[in-house]
C-alpha positions, 0 to 999 in steps of 0.5 A: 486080680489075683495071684495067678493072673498077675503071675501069668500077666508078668510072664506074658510081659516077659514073653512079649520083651523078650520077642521084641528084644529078639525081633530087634536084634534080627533086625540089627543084625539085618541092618549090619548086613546090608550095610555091609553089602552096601559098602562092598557094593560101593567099594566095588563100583569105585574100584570100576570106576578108577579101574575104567579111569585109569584105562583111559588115562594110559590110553590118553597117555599112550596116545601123547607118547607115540605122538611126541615119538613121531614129531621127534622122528620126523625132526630126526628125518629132517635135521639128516636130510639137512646134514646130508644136503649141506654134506653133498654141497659142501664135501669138496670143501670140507675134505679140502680144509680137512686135508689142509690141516692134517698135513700143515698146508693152508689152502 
């Protein structure tokens, strides 16, 4: 082998090193976007699903909050009808024991 071949040969080593050195390269750099698109990807779908989450727990939420509203309603509406009705049956009493003590007179 003579001079020229093996210069030519060294050449042809580095031409070929450096096409791989250039195609891993490419490939990293493809690799680093698709991870990168992956995470975006991922990220993207967790936030929808904690978005999806978060809608359905002020729903639930909502739900419990009317509910404590009407049963706290209704307990109002009974505790009045009970006062009015113990206010009906015993009125004339009360405004009798009332007037006694304002003006001093025991009934």
């Amino acid at each position: 082998m003579d001079y020229a071949e093996m210069v030519s040969q060294i050449m042809a080593a580095e031409q070929g090193a450096k096409a791989l050195a250039e195609e891993a390269r490419e490939r990293r750099e493809q690799a680093q976007a698709d991870l990168e698109r992956d995470v975006a990807a991922m990220r993207e779908s967790y936030m929808d699903r904690a978005r999806n989450r978060l809608e359905t727990v002020q729903h639930t939420e909502e739900r419990a909050a009317q509910e404590a509203l009407e049963k706290l309603d209704q307990r109002l509406d009974n505790v009045m009808r009970a006062v009015e009705s113990s206010y009906e049956k015993n009125k004339e009493r009360w405004v009798d024991t009332l007037f006694s003590m304002i003006v001093g007179v025991q009934p």
